[in-house]
GUTOR-613667 format. One line per field, with one value per residue (C-alpha): residue number from 1; y, x, z; residue in one letter. Coordinates in steps of 0.2 Angstrom, whole numbers, plus 2048, in hexadecimal, padded with zeros to 3 digits. Each point is the difference from the previous one (the first is absolute). Layout:
num = c(NUM|...)
y = c(Y|...)
x = c(X|...)
z = c(Z|...)
residu = c(A|...)
***
This chain:
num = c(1|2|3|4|5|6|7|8|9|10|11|12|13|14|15|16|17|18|19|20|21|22|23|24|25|26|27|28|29|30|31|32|33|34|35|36|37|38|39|40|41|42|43|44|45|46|47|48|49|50|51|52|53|54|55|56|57|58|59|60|61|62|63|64|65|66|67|68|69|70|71|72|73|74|75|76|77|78|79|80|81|82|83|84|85|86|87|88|89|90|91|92|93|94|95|96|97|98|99|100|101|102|103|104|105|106|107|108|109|110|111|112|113|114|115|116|117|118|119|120|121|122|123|124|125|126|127|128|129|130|131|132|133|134|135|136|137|138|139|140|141|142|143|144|145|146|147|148|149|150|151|152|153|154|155|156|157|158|159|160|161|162|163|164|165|166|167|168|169|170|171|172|173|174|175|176|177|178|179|180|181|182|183|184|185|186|187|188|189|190|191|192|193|194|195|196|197|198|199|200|201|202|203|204|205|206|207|208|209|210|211|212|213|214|215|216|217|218|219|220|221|222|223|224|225|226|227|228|229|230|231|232|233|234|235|236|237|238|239|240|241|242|243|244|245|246|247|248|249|250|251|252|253|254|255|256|257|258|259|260|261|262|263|264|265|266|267|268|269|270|271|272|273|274|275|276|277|278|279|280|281|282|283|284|285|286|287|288|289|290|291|292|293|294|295|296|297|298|299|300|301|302|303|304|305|306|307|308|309|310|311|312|313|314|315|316|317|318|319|320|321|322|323|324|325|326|327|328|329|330|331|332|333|334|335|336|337|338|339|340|341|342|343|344|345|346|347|348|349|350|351|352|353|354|355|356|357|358|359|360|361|362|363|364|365|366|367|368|369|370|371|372|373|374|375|376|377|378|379|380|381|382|383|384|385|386|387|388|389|390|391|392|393|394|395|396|397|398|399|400|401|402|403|404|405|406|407|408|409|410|411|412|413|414|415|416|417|418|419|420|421|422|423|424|425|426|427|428|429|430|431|432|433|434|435|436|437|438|439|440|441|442|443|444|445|446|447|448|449|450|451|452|453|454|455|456|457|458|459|460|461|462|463|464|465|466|467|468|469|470|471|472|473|474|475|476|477|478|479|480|481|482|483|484|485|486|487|488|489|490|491|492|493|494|495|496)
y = c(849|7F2|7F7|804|7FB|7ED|7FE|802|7F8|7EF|803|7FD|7F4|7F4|803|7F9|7F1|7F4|7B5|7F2|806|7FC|80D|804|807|80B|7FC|7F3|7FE|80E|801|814|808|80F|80D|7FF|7F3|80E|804|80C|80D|7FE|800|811|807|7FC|80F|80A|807|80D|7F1|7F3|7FD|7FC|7EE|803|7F1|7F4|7F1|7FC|7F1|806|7F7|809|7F8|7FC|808|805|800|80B|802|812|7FC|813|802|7FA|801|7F9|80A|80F|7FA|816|806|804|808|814|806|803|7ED|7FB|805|7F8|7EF|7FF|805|7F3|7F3|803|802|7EF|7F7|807|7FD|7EE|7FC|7FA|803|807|7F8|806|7F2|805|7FE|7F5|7FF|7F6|808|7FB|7F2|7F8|806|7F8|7EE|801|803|7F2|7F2|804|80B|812|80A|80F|804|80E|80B|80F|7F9|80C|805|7FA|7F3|7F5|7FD|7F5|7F5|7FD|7FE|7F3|7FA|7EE|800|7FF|80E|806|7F4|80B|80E|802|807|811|800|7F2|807|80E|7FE|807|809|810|801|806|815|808|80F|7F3|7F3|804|7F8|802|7F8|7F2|7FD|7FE|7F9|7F6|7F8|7F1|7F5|80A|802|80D|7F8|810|80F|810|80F|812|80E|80E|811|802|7ED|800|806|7FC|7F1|807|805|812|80A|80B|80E|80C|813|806|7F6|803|812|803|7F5|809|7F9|807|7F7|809|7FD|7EC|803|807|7F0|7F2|809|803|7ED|807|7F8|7F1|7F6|80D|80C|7F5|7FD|813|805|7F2|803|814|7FC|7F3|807|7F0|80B|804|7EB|80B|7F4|805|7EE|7F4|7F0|7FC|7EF|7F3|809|809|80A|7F1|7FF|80E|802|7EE|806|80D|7F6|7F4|7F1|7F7|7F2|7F3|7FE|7F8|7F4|7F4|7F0|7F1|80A|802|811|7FE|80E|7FF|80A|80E|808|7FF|808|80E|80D|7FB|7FE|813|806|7F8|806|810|7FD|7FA|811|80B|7F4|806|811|800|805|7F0|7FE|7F0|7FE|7FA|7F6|7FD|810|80A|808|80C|802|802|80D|808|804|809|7F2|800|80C|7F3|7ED|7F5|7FA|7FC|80F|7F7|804|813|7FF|7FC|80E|80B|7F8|7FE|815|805|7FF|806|80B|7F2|7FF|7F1|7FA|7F5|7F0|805|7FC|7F8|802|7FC|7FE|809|803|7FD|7F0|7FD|7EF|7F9|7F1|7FD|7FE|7F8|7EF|7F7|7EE|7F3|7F0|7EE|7F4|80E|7FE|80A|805|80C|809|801|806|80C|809|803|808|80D|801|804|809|814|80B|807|7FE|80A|80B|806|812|7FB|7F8|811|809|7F2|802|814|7FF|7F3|807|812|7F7|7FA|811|810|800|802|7F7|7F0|801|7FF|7F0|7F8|805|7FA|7EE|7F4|803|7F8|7F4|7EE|7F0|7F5|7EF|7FF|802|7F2|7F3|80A|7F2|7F4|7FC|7F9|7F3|80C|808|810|804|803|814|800|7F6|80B|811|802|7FB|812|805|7F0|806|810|7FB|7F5|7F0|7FB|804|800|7F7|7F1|7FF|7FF|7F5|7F5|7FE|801|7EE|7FE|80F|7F6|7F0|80A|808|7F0|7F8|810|7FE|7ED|7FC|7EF)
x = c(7F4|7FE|80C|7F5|7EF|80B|803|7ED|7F9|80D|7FA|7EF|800|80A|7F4|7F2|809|7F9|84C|80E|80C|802|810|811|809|80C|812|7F7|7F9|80C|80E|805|80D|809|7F9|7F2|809|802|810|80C|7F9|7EF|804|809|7F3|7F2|7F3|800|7F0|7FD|7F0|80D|805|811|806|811|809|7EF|803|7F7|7F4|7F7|804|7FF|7EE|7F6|7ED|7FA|7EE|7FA|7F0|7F5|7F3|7F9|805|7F2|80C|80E|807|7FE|802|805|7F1|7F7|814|803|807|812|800|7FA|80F|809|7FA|7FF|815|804|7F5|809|813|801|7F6|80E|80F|7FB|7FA|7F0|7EB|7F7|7EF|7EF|7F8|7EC|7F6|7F3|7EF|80A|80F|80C|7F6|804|813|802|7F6|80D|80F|7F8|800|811|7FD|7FF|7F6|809|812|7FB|7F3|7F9|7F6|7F2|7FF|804|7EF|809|810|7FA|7F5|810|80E|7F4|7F9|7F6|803|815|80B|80D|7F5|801|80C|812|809|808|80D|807|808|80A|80D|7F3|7F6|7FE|7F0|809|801|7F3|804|7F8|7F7|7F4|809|7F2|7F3|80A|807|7F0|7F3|80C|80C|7FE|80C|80D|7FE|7FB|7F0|7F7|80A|7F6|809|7FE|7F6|806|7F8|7F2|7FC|80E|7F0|7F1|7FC|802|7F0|7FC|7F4|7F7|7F3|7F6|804|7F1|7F9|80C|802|7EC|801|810|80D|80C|80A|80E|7FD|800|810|807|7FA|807|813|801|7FA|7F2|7F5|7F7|7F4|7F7|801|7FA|7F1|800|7FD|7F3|7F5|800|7FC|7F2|7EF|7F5|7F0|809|809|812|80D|810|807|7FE|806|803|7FF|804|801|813|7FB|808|80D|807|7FC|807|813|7FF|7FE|80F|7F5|7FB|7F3|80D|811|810|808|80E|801|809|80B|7EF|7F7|7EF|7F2|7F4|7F0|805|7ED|7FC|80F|7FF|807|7F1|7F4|803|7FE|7F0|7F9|806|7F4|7F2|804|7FD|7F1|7F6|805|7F6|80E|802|7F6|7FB|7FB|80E|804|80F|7FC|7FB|813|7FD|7EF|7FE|80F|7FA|7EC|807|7F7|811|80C|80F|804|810|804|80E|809|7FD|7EE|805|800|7F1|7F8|80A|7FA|7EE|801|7F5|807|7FF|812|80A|80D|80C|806|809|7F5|7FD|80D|7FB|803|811|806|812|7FB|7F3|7FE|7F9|7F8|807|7F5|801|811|805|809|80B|804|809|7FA|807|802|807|80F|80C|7FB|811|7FB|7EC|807|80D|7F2|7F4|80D|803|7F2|7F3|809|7FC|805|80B|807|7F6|812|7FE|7FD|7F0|7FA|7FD|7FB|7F4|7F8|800|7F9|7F2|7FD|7FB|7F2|7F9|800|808|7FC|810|7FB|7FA|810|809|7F7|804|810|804|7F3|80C|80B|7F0|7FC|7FE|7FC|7F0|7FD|7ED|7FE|807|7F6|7EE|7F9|800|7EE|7F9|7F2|7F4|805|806|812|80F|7FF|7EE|802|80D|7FE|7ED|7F7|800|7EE|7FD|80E|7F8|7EE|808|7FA|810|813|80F|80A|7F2|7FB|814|803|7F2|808|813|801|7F3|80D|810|7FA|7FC|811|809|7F6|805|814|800|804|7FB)
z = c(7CA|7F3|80C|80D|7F8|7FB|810|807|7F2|804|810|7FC|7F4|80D|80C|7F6|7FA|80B|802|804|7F6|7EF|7FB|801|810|803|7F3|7F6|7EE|7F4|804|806|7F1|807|7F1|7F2|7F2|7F3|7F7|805|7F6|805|811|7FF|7F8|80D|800|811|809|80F|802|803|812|801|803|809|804|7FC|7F5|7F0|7FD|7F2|7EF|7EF|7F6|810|802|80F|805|80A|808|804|807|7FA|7EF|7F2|7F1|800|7F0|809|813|804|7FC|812|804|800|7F3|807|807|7F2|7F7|80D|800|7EE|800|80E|7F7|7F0|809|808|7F0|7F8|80A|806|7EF|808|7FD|810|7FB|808|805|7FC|812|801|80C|80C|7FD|80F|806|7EA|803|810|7FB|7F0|80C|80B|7F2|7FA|7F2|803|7F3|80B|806|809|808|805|80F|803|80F|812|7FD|7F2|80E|80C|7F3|7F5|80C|808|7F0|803|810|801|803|7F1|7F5|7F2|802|801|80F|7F8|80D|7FA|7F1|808|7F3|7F2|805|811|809|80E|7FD|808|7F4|7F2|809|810|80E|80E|7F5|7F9|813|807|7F5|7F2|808|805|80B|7FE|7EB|7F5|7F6|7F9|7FA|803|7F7|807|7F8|7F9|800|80C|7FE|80E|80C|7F4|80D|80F|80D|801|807|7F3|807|7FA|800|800|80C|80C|7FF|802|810|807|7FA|7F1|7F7|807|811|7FA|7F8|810|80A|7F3|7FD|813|805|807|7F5|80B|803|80B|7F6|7F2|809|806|7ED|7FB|80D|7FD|7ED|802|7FD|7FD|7FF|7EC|800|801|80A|809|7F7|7F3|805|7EE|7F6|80A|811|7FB|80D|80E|7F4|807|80F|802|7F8|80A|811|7F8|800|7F3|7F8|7F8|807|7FA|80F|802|809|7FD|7F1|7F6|7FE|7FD|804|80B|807|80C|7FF|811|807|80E|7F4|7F3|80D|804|7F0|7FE|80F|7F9|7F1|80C|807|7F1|7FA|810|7FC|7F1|7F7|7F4|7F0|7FE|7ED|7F8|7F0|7F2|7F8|811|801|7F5|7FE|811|802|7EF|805|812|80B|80C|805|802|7F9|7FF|7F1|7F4|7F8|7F1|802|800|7EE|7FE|806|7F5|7EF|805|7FB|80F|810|811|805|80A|80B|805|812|807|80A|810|80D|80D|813|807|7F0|7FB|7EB|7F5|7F6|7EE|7FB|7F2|7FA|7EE|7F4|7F0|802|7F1|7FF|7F7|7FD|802|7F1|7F4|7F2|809|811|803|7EF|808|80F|7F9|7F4|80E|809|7F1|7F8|80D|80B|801|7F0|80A|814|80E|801|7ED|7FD|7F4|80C|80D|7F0|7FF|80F|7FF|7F1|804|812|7F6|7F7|811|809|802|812|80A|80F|7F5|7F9|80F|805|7EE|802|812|801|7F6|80F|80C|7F6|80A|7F4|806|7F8|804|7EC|7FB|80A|7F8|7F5|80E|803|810|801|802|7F1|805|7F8|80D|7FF|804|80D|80B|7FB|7FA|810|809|7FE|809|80E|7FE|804|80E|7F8|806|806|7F6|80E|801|7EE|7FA|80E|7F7|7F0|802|801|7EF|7F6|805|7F9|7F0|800|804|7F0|7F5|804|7FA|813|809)
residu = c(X|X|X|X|X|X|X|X|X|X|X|X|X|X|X|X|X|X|X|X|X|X|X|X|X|X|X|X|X|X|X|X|X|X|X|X|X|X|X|X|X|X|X|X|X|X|X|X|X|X|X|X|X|X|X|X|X|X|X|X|X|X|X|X|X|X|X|X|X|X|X|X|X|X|X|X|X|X|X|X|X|X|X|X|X|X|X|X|X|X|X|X|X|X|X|X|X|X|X|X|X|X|X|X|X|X|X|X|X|X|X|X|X|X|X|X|X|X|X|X|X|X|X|X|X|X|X|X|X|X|X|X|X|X|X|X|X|X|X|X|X|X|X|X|X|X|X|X|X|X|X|X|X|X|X|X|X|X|X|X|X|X|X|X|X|X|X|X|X|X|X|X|X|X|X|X|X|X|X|X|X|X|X|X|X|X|X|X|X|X|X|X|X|X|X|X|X|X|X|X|X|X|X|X|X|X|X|X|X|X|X|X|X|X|X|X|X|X|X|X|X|X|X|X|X|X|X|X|X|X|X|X|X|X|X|X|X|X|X|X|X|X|X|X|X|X|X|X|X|X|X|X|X|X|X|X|X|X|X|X|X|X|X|X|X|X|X|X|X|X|X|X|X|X|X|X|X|X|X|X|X|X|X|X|X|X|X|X|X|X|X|X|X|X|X|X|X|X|X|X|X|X|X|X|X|X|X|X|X|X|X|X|X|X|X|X|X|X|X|X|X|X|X|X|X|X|X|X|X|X|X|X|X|X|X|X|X|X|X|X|X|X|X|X|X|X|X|X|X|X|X|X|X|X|X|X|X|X|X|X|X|X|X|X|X|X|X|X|X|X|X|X|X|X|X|X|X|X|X|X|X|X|X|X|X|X|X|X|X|X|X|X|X|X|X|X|X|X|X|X|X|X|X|X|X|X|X|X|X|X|X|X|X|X|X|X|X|X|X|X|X|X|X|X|X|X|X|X|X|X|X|X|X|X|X|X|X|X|X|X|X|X|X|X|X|X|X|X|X|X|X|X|X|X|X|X|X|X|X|X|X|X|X|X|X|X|X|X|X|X|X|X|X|X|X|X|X|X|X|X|X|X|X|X|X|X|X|X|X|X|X|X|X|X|X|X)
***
């Protein structure tokens, strides 16, 4: 649960928040040493640690006396940087921590985060003098800005992949392979590490559909009957509109849907189509993304949307805090949303009875499909004393506790999925989305701000009352500004 209410409260906090290359490549600066230069006996008496991921055949760059700095965008004291953590990773952490101080005979140092924290450890890296070796990113919104940082690409950060030798991004039982293929790898190299969760983190970002029992069953429609539809792969867009329009009653403001913050609702309905906003292409042996936003498939689910908003069915009064707040008062029967936000109705003590589905699959389509928008990204940046050593310590220390295969990590997730619900059939979905999960990049293109000065997520996926109201069409109102977004993402990616 406390892992749970980290991950929301991240969440959150992210949202709010508003290089020619100066540094070493790969097999420059210090010179790589096969093992830590202790003696003999030091050596053989290296602590183990079930928090340590084995190195196998991995060579050693790190040199006994070197500090590390390392920068958490999160943690406020840096004497203490476990606070937020549950109890059992707590204990973890602090182990591995300790463990490699001691058998590198090197200082892990917490580097205190200021105002501007990755913009100040990216202008540091920029001139040559990093006040950071390495970083916990964010979020999906800091990629883009530090890959691309001033304008030229790998200005700042060093390519992972290129120090194989030290360090393994490439286990997807450790690191999240989908993710890191997709939305941080650039040109063929690894530039931002993104490690996978453990527990039901491994779904805590993934799109759901929470809905009211209550609601539901007054208007003909138990929950059982919903369980039925979603583990059968009955459960689709039709009968998704089906149920919202049977539990709208406007004369009492109740509503089959809430959109959610930032129009999550298309999120969905967009995955579940298989299109998407932002796109990652190849041509002429560079990948760059580009806007995909007025595609067939995404013109389909918006006229899906239109669809239900002239139903009556979708309520329109949303904001940062109306996730909850508005699931919580009983104003709508149904709303996608993170799983993450699941916890939040559990600790606000007062609660309507929930249950948990799968999106809504959408015609034609062969499965479901859960949006995955948001992840944690690590880097390494250039201009550091011993980029190997940089490298190689990101790779063991902020990876997992332990690997997605490791029985504490199922008891992890049993555990955890207890404190969300004992409902069978919202277990079933948690336990089977990870397996639907499908990666999107639009996030990390969401502090781009156009000249009018709406930011980029406003600007394609908070228009639909206006589509709604027929103001305009999708088709003719994307078609309009495709050529405006790609300008802006060209800019963001530091290409020319």
């Amino acid at each position: 649960m406390k892992l749970l209410k980290l991950c929301t409260a991240a969440l959150m906090a992210i949202f709010i928040i508003a290089m020619s290359g100066c540094g070493q490549e790969a097999g420059s600066g210090t010179e790589a040493t096969p093992s830590p230069t202790f003696s003999t006996d030091t050596q053989d008496n290296q602590q183990t640690s079930s928090y340590l991921r084995p190195r196998g055949d991995l060579k050693n760059a790190i040199k006994q006396g070197e500090t590390y700095n390392y920068l958490v965008w999160s943690v406020g004291d840096t004497s203490n940087p476990f606070e937020h953590e549950t109890e059992v990773n707590r204990v973890g952490w602090t182990e591995r921590k300790a463990t490699l101080e001691s058998n590198y005979g090197i200082t892990i140092n917490y580097v205190q985060p200021t105002t501007n924290w990755w913009q100040d450890a990216c202008a540091s890296a920029y001139a040559g003098n990093p006040s950071v070796d390495f970083m916990h990113c964010g979020g999906p919104l800091t990629v883009l800005p530090m890959y691309a940082y001033n304008g030229t690409e790998a200005s700042v950060v060093l390519p992972l992949s290129d120090y194989a030798e030290y360090a393994d991004f490439s286990d997807n039982n450790w690191w999240n392979q989908e993710i890191q293929e997709s939305n941080t790898t650039f040109n063929s190299k690894l530039y931002f590490a993104v490690p996978q969760s453990t527990g039901i983190g491994q779904v805590s970002f993934n799109q759901i559909v929470l809905f009211n029992k209550e609601l539901l069953e007054r208007n003909g429609y138990p929950a059982e009957t919903l369980y039925e539809w979603n583990e059968s792969g009955e459960w689709t867009w039709d009968r998704f509109r089906e149920v919202a329009i049977a539990c709208t009653d406007t004369d009492n403001a109740i509503y089959g849907i809430a959109p959610a913050y930032q129009n999550a609702l298309i999120w969905s309905l967009a995955a579940s189509n298989g299109a998407a906003f932002i796109t990652q292409v190849e041509n002429d042996g560079t990948s760059y993304f580009e806007f995909t936003g007025n595609s067939n498939e995404m013109l389909e689910a918006w006229d899906f949307l239109i669809q239900l908003g002239r139903d009556g069915v979708l309520y329109r009064d949303q904001g940062f805090t109306a996730d909850s707040e508005t699931f919580l008062t009983g104003k709508t029967a149904m709303m996608t949303t993170y799983v993450n936000r699941t916890s939040q109705l559990v600790t606000s003590g007062n609660y309507p009875e929930y249950g948990i589905l799968m999106p809504p699959k959408a015609p034609g389509a062969e499965d479901y499909v859960s949006d995955v928008n948001w992840f944690d990204p690590y880097c390494v940046f250039k201009g550091t004393a011993n980029p190997e050593g940089t490298v190689q310590l990101l790779g063991d220390y902020c990876c997992p506790l332990y690997s997605l295969e490791d029985e504490r990590n199922e008891a992890a997730f049993e555990a955890e999925l207890l404190s969300l619900t004992s409902d069978e059939g919202s277990q079933w979905t948690l336990r089977n989305i990870a397996s639907k999960s499908s990666p999107q990049s639009y996030f990390m293109f969401s502090n781009l701000t156009f000249p009018d000065g709406s930011n980029f997520i406003n600007k394609i996926t908070e228009q639909w009352i206006t589509f709604v109201d027929g103001q305009q069409t999708p088709a003719a109102y994307f078609d309009s500004i495709t050529d405006s977004v790609n300008s802006l993402l060209r800019e963001a990616q530091g290409l020319k």
